[in-house]
N, C-alpha and C positions, 0 to 999 in steps of 0.2 A: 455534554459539553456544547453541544451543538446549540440548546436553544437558553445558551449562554453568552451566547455571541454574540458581539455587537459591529464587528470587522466587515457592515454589508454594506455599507456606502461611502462614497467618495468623502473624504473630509474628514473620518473619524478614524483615529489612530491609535495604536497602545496605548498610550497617555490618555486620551479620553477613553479610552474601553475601559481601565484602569479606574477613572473619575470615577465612572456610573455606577460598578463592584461597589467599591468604597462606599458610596453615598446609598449603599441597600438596593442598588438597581442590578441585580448579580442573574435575572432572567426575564426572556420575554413577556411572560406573566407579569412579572415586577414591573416592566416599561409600561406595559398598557393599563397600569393600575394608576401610574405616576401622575402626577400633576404637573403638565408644563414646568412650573416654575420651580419643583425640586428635582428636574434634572441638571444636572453639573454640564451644561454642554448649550450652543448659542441657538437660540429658540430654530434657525434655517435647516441645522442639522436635525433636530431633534424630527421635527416634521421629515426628514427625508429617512433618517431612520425608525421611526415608526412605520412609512411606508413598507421599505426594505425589509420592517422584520413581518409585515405582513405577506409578502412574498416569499419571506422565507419558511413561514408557517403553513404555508398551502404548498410548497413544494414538499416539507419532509412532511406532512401527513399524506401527500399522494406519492412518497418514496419515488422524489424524482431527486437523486443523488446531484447529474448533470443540473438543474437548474440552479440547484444550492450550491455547485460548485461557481456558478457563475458569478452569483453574488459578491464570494468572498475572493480577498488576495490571492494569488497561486500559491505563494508560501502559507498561507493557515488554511488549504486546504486540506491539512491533516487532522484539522476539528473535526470532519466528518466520519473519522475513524471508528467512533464508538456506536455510533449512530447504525454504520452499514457495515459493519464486519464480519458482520454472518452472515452476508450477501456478496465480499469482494473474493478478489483472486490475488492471492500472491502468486508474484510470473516472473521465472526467469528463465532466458532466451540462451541459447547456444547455437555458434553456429562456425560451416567448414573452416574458418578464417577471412572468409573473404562474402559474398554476397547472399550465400547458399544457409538457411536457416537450418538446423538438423536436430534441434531436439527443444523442445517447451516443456519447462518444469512446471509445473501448477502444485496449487492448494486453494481448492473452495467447498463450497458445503457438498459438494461429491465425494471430499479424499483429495489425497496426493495422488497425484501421475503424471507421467509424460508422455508429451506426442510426440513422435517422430516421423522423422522423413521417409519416406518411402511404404509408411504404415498409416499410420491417421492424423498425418499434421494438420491436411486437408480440415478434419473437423474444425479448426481452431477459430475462425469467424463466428458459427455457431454455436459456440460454447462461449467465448464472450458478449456475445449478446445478452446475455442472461446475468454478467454482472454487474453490481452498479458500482463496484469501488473499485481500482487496481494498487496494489501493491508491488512497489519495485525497489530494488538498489539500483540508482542511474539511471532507473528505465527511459527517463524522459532523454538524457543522452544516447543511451544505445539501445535498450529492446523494443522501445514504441518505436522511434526510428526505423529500424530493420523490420519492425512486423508491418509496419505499413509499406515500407518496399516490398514485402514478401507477398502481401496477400493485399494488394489491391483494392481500393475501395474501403477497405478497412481504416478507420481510426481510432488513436488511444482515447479512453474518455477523459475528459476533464475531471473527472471526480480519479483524482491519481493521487496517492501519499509516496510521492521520492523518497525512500528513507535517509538515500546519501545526504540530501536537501538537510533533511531534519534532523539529523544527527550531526552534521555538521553546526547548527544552530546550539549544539549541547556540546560541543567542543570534539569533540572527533574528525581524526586529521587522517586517511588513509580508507583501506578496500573492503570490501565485504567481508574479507576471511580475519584482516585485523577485527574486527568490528565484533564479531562474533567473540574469539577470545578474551577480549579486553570487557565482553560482558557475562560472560562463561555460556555462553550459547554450544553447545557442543554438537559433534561429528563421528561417526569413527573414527578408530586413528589410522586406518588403513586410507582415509579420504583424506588424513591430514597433510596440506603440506599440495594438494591438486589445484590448479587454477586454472584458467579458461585456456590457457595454453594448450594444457591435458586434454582437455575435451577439443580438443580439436585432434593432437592427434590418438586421442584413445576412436573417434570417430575414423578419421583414415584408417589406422588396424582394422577398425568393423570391415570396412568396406573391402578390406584385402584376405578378410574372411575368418578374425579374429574374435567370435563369440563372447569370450571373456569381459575384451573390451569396450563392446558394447555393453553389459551389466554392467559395469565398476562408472561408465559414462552416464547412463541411466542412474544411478546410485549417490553420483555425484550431484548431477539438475539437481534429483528429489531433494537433496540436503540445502541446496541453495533456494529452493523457492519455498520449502519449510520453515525452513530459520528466520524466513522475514515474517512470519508472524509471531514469532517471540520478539524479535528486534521491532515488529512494530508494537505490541504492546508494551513493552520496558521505553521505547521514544515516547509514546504517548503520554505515559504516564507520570517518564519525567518533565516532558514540558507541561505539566499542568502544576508540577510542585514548582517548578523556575519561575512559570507566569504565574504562580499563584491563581490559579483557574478557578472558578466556582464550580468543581465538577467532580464527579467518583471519578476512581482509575477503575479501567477493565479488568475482568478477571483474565489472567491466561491463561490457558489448557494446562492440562499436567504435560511433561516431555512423556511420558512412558507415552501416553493417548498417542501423540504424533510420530513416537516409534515404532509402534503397533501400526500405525498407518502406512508409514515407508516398508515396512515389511511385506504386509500384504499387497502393495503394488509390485514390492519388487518379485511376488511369488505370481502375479499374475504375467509378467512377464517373462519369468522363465516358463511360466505353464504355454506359453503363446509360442 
């Protein structure tokens, strides 16, 4: 998808991204083959996006996520999705209700886990240094937000796919947990029906010395920051058929694979 893009400089807009497809200019390759005079676009532009897509070819061959995020819009910064997906973190944040972060759900090429508070949240700087993409629901409203009050110094990267963002773009009006449903992303049904509410106070019980509900809280993050990589590849791949993209759709994992993975976290947690 990515080196089908042509959304890296000021001036050129769906409608011209649109022209150039049309007119057999459907990749970088294609542009730099073109002739001035058969691109569908006013000779100023053309020169400023040949630049642009040179810049943007030395960034994804030196897998600099952040540069290319720079290039493009913040909304088609979800082009980069296919590109670095075996390099991102799907992240979702939980926390006491108020300022106090207690639990991060992850999924990146380690597995699914969660950090917790009073155990290895501390890690959590260093373990995103290491990725180049993040995946979130609303993260840009609330979990980068809160992770950048929490840990200092830290910032979200730019190279970020909002799912809420992008699903909203495909007609999806509501939360994470609609979201899920309405594309049969599934859960236990013991988790069905739990929302951030829960994990607030399934977290207070912990703290009053309710074991239990620390698992079923731990059980729950895993389910939320799992599922955003189904929902981002079913997003992805629907807006390439809307946009009519010049692009493959990604493959998704099987769910058994990623069931098998929340299992074995949640058994290392009780072994802990």
């Amino acid at each position: 998808m990515i080196r089908s893009t042509f959304r890296l400089t000021p001036g050129l807009g769906p409608w011209m991204e649109s022209r150039l497809w049309d007119a057999g200019v459907r990749s970088w390759d294609d542009l730099a083959a073109a002739a001035p005079a058969d691109l569908p676009v006013p000779p100023g532009t053309a020169l400023r996006l040949r630049e642009a897509v040179q810049r943007a070819r030395a960034a994804l061959d030196a897998g600099d996520a952040e540069a290319l995020a720079l290039l493009l819009p913040r909304a088609e910064r979800w082009r980069l999705y296919a590109a670095f997906a075996d390099q991102a973190c799907f992240l979702d944040v939980e926390t006491d209700g108020g300022d106090e972060v207690t639990a991060i759900g992850l999924l990146d090429a380690a597995g699914p886990r969660v950090l917790l508070s009073g155990r290895d949240l501390a890690e959590f700087p260093r373990l995103a240094a290491g990725w180049k993409l993040l995946v979130t629901f609303n993260g840009l409203s609330f979990d980068v937000p809160v992770l950048q009050r929490w840990f200092r110094g830290w910032r979200g990267p730019l190279a970020h796919v909002d799912l809420c963002h992008l699903w909203r773009r495909l007609g999806h009006r509501g939360g994470l947990k609609l979201l899920e449903k309405a594309q049969g992303v599934g859960r236990p049904a013991h988790l069905d029906g739990l929302s951030g509410l829960d994990a607030v106070r399934l977290w207070s019980a912990w703290r009053r010395g309710d074991a239990a509900a620390l698992r079923l809280l731990v059980e729950y993050n895993l389910h939320d920051a799992v599922n955003l990589r189904a929902l981002a590849d079913l997003g992805y791949n629907r807006m390439i058929e809307r946009l009519r993209l010049p692009a493959p759709p990604v493959r998704a994992p099987e769910p058994g694979d990623l069931r098998a993975e929340v299992a074995r976290a949640l058994l290392a947690l009780d072994a802990g």
